[in-house]
C-alpha positions as CSV (number, residue, x, y, z in Angstrom):
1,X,-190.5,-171.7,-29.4
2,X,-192.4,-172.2,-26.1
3,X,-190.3,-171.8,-23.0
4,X,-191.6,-174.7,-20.7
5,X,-189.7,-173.7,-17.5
6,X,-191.5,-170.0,-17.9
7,X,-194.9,-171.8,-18.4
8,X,-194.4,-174.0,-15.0
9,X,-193.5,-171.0,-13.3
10,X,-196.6,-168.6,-14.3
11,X,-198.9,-172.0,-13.8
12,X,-196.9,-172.8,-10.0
13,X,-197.6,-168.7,-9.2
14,X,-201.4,-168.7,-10.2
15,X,-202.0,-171.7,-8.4
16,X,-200.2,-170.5,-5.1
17,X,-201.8,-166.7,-5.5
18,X,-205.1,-168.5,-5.7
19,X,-204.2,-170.8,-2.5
20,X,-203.5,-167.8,-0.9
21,X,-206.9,-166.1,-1.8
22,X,-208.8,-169.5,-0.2
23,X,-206.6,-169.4,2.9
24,X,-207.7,-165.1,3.6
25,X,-211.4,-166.5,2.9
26,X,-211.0,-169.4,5.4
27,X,-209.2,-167.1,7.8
28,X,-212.1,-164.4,7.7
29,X,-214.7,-167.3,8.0
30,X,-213.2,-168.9,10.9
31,X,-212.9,-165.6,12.2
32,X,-216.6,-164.5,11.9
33,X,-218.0,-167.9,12.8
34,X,-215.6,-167.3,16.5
35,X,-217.3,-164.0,17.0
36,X,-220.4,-165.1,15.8
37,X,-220.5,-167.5,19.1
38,X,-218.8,-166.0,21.7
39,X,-221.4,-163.3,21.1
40,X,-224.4,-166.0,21.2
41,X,-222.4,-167.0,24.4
42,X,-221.9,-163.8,25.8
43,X,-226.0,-163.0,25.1
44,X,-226.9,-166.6,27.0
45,X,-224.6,-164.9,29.6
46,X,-226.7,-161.7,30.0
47,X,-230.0,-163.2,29.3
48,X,-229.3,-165.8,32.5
49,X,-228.2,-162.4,34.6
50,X,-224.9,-164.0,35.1
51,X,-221.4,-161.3,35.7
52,X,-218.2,-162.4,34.0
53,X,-216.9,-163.0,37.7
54,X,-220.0,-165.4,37.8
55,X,-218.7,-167.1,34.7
56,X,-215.1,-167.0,36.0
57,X,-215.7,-168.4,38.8
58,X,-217.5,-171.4,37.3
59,X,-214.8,-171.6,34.9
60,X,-212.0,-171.7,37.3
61,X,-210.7,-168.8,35.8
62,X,-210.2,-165.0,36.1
63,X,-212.5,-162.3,35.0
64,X,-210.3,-160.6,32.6
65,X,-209.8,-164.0,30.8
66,X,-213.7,-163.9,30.1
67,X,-213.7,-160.3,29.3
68,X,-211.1,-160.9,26.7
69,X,-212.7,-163.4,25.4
70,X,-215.9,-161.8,24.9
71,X,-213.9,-158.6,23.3
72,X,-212.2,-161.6,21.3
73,X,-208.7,-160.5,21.9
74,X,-207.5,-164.1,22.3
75,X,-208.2,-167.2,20.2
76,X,-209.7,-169.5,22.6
77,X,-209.2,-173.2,22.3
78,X,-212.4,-175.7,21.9
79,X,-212.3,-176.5,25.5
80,X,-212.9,-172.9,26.4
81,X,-215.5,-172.3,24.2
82,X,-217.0,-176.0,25.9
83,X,-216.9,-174.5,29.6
84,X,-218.0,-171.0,28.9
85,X,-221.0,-172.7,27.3
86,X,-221.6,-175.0,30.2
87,X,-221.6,-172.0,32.6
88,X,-223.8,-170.7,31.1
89,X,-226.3,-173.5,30.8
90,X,-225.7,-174.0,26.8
91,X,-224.4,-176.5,24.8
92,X,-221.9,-176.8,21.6
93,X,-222.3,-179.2,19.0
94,X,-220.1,-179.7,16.1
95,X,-221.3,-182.0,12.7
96,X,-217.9,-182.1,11.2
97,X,-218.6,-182.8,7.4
98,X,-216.3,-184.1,4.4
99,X,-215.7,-182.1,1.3
């Protein structure tokens, strides 16, 4: 005889190990993309010949905050990412898409 309740069970714990798997994917994608453009934000910033006190200072913020941001110690929020960029004469566009 088939024991239902121990079929639910294995089915419930496959499903949730593989939700964990697609969460640690989406993590380490988010997390690449972020590097990926602070470091095409922190090459605009060299290529204009601009210090991170420069950048601070247009930012309204201190240099250690843009240091740590470029060495990606901190999760920045959108609107960080959006002034950094506008210091340093670039733009951020998102096209949001549906699954």
């Amino acid at each position: 005889m088939i024991n239902n309740d121990l079929i639910s069970t294995l089915i419930n714990d496959e499903k949730g190990e593989r939700q964990e798997e697609l969460d640690q994917e989406t993590d380490c994608l988010e997390l690449e993309l972020r590097k990926a453009l602070i470091s095409q934000l922190r090459m605009a910033r060299l290529a204009n010949n601009y210090t991170q006190v420069e950048i601070a200072e247009k930012m309204q913020t201190q240099k250690q905050n843009i240091s740590r941001l470029e060495k990606g110690q901190f999760d920045p929020k959108l609107g960080t990412l959006l002034k950094y960029a506008q210091a340093v004469g670039m733009k951020i566009t998102l096209n949001p898409t549906v699954k």
